[in-house]
C-alpha positions, 0 to 999 in steps of 0.5 A, spaced: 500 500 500 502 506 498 502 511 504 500 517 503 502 523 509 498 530 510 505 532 515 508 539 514 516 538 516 519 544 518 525 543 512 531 548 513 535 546 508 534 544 500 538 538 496 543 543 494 547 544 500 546 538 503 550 532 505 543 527 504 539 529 499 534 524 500 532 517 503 527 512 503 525 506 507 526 499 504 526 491 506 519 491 507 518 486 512 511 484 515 515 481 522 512 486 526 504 485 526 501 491 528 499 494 522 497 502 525 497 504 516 491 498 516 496 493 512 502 488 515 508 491 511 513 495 516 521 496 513 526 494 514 532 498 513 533 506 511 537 508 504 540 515 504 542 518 498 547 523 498 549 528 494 556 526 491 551 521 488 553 515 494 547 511 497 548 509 505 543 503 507 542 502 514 539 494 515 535 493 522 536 487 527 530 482 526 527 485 532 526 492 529 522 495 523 522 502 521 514 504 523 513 510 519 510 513 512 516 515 511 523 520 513 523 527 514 529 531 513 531 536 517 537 539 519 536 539 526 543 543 529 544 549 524 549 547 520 546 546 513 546 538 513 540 534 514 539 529 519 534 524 518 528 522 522 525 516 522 520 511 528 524 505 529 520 501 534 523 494 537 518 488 537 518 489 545 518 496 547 514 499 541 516 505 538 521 511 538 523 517 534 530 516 531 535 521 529 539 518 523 545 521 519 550 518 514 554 515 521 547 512 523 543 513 529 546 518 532 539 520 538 532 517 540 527 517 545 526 512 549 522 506 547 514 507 549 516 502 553 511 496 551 509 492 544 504 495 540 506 502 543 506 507 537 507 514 536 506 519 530 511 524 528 508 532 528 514 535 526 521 539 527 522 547 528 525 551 534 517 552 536 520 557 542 524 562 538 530 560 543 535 558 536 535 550 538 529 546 534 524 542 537 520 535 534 514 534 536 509 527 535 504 525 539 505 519 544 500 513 542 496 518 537 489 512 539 491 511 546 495 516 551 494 522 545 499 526 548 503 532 545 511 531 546 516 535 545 523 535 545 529 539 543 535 537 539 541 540 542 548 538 542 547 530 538 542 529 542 535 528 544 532 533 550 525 532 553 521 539 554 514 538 556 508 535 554 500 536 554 495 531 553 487 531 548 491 531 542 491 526 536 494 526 528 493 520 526 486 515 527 488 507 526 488 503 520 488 511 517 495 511 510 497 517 512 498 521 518 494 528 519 497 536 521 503 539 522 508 545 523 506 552 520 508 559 521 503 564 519 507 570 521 507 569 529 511 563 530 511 556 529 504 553 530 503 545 532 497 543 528 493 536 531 486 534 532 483 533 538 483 527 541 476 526 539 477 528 532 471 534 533 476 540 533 483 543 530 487 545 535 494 550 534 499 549 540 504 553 542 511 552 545 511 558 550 517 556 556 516 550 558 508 551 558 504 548 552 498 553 550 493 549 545 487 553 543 481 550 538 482 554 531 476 550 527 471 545 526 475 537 524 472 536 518 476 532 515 483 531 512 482 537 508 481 542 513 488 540 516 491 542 510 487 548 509 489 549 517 496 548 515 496 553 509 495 559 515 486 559 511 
């Protein structure tokens, strides 16, 4: 199946002046059965492709797939190169966002902590104006609905704070909904309710999350009109 995405990354480079230009999941493997995309196929290895034309292909253990529609690049410390963020989950644990770069993985988040556990990326940008950038996702996006947010400083991963009632993904569903938008004032994380009746705007103001309803839910559409600052 092919999996489509509704996710507005916060993408601070261009292929020009990026090591990685590009990556991809490959090895499908249907070793994990959770299927959150509504079919049994996870990945098993990450291929990057980088701009003197080399490719690099990271290959999980068996006991880890790549758990995503797809990865992001962003550069994450400012120094004009992408780094790659992808969902690795362990077959035990669950899920985790991960940090890749042309060495490997370079950082993460602890695993959620139990089989099954899943999370949905939101997005990545400095969210509180204080030069470092901050990814967001959703933990357990059908269960927990919690908004978490971590700061990337120094190759590695920092927890900020997190806020729950938020979802961006609906189980069985081939893409994952909302993203990061900045219509003038800021960065905005975009999300739904927790039950998919409202649009939701969060802030990152200090360590605090200010979530405020903006519109009616009313399908994928009204995200993306949410997400284009309409």
């Amino acid at each position: 199946m092919l999996r489509a995405t509704i996710i507005a990354f916060s993408l601070m480079i261009t292929a020009a002046n990026s090591d990685i230009v590009s990556a991809k999941y490959d090895a499908p493997t249907t070793r994990y059965a959770h299927g959150v995309f509504g079919d049994a196929v996870e990945y098993g290895a990450l291929l990057l492709k980088l701009k003197n034309g080399k490719s690099i292909r990271f290959v999980l253990p068996e006991n880890r797939v790549f758990e995503d529609i797809a990865p992001r690049l962003s550069d994450l410390d400012g120094d004009g190169t992408a780094e790659v963020i992808v969902v690795e989950t362990q077959v035990n644990k669950g899920a985790q966002l991960a940090v890749y770069d042309e060495s490997g993985k370079i950082t993460a988040t602890p695993h959620i902590g139990r089989s099954h556990r899943w999370l949905a990326p939101v997005g990545a940008a400095d969210l509180d104006g204080d030069g470092f950038i901050e990814l967001a996702y959703i933990d357990r996006p059908h269960l927990a609905k919690l908004l978490k947010i971590w700061r990337f400083k120094d190759g590695k991963l920092e927890f900020v704070t997190e806020t729950g009632n938020l979802t961006n993904h609906r189980f069985g569903d081939d893409y994952i909904s909302g993203g990061i938008r900045d219509c003038g004032t800021g960065p905005e994380v975009i999300t739904a309710s927790s039950d998919w009746s409202n649009i939701m705007i969060s802030r990152l103001v200090g360590k605090t999350i200010k979530t405020q309803s903006v519109a009616p839910y009313a399908g994928p559409k009204s995200i993306l009109r949410t997400l284009s600052c309409n």
